[in-house]
C-alpha positions in Angstrom: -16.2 19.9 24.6 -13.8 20.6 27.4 -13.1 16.8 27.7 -12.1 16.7 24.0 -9.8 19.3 23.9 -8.1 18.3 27.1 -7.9 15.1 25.3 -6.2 15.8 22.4 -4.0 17.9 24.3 -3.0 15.4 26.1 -2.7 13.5 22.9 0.2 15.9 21.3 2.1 16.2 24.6 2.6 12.8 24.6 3.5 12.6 21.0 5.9 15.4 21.2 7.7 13.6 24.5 7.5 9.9 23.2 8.7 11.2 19.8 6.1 9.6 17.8 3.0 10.2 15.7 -0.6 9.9 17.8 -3.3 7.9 14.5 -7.0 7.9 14.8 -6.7 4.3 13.8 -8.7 3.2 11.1 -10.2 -0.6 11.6 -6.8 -2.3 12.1 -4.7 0.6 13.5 -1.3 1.9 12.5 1.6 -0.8 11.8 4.9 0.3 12.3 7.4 -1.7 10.1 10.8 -1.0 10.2 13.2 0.0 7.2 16.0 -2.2 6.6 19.3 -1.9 4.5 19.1 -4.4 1.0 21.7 -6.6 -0.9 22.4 -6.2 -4.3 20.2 -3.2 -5.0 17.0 -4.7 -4.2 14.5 -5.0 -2.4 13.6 -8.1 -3.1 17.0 -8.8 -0.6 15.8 -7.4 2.8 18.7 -7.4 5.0 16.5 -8.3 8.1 19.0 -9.8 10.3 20.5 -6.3 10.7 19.2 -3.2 12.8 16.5 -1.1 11.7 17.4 1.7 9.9 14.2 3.9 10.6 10.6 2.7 10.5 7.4 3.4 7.8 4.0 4.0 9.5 1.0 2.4 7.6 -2.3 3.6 8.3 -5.4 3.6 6.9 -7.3 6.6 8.4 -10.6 5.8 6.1 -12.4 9.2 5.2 -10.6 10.2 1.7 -7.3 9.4 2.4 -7.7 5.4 2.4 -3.8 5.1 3.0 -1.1 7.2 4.9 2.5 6.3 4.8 4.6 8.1 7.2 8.7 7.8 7.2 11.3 8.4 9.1 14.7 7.0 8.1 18.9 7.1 9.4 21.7 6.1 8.4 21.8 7.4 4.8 24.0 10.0 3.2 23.9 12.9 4.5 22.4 16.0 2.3 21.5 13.4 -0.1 18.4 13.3 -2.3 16.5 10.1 -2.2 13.1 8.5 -3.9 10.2 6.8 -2.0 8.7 3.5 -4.0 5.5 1.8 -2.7 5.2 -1.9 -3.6 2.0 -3.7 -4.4 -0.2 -0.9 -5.3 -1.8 -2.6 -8.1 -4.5 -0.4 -10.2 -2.8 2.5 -8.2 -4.4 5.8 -10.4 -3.4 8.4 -8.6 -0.6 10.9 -9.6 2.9 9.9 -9.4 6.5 10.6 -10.3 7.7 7.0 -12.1 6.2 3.7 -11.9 7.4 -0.1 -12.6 3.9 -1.4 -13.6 5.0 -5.2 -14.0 5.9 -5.4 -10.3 2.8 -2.4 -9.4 5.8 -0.1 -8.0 5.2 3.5 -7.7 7.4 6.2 -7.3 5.3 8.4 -4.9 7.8 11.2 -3.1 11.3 12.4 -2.8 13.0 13.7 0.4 16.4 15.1 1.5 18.7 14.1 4.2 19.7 16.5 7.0 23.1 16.5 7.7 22.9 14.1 9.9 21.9 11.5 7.4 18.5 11.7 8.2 15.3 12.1 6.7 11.1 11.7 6.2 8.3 11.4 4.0 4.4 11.7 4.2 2.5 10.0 1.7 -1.3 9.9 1.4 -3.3 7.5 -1.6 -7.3 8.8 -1.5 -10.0 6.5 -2.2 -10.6 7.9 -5.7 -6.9 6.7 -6.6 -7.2 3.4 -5.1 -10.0 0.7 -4.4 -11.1 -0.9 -1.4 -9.1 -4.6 -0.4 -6.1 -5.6 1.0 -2.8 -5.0 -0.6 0.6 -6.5 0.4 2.8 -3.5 0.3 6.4 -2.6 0.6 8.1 0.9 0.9 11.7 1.0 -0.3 13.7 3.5 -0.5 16.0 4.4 -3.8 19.1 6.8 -4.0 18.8 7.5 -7.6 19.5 11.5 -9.3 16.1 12.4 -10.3 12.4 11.0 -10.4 13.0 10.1 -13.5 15.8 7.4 -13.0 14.8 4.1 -11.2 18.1 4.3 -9.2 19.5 1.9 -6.8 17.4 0.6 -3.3 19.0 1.2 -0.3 16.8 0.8 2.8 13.3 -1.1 2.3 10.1 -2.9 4.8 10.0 -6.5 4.1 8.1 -7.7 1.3 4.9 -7.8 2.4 3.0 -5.9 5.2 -0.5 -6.5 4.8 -2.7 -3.6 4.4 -6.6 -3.5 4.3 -7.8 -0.5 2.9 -12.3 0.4 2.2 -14.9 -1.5 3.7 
């Protein structure tokens, strides 16, 4: 018992000085995939030849949350409201704030920029919501008044990051 909790001591020290999360890993382990600004709008216009602009952490921790999206993004406007879509979640049935069910988009969260610019999200789909296979996701990022408005993208992942999720 001592062993474990020196462990996971050990465990949050280095998260705290490295500056980044510590995942049990589910079968494939976290992906990180960095956030990139779009063209036009979209983000079906990934501006990948540019530097990231924060990074999306995609984990599937099994247990009842089957998916965990963690985000930390920069270079935004500062004390500026913002929406969080997730791209392929297909049959998707948990709750959320505004979908686009042709393309299987789902507006999941909102956040707030410091005034810095900055700003995060933490998103967890349970198994009840969403079943068990691989799902080629994206998460973009939408400056847009209210939940209710689609808005505009402004940072997204690349289309797609490859997500197994169940058995």
């Amino acid at each position: 018992m001592k062993k474990i909790a020196i462990a996971l001591l050990l465990c949050m020290v280095l998260s705290v000085i490295t500056g980044s999360a510590v995942f049990a890993a589910g079968k494939a382990g976290a992906q990180r995939v960095p956030f990139y600004p779009v063209d036009f709008g979209s983000s079906d216009y990934v501006r990948n030849d540019l530097p990231a602009q924060g990074a999306a952490v995609i984990n599937d921790p099994m247990g009842d949350v089957v998916l965990m999206i963690q985000g930390n993004v920069n270079g935004l406007q500062p004390n500026h409201f913002y929406t969080v879509w997730v791209r392929d979640l297909t049959g998707y049935t948990g709750d959320f704030l505004n979908s686009y069910t042709p393309l299987g988009y789902y507006l999941l969260d909102t956040f707030t920029t410091n005034e810095e610019g900055k700003g995060h999200f933490h998103l967890n789909i349970r198994a009840q919501d969403l079943s068990a296979g691989t799902y080629n996701i994206q998460v973009a990022i939408n400056d847009a008044p209210s939940p209710a408005v689609i808005g505009v993208t402004v940072l997204a992942t690349e289309k797609y990051t490859s997500v197994t999720i169940g058995n």
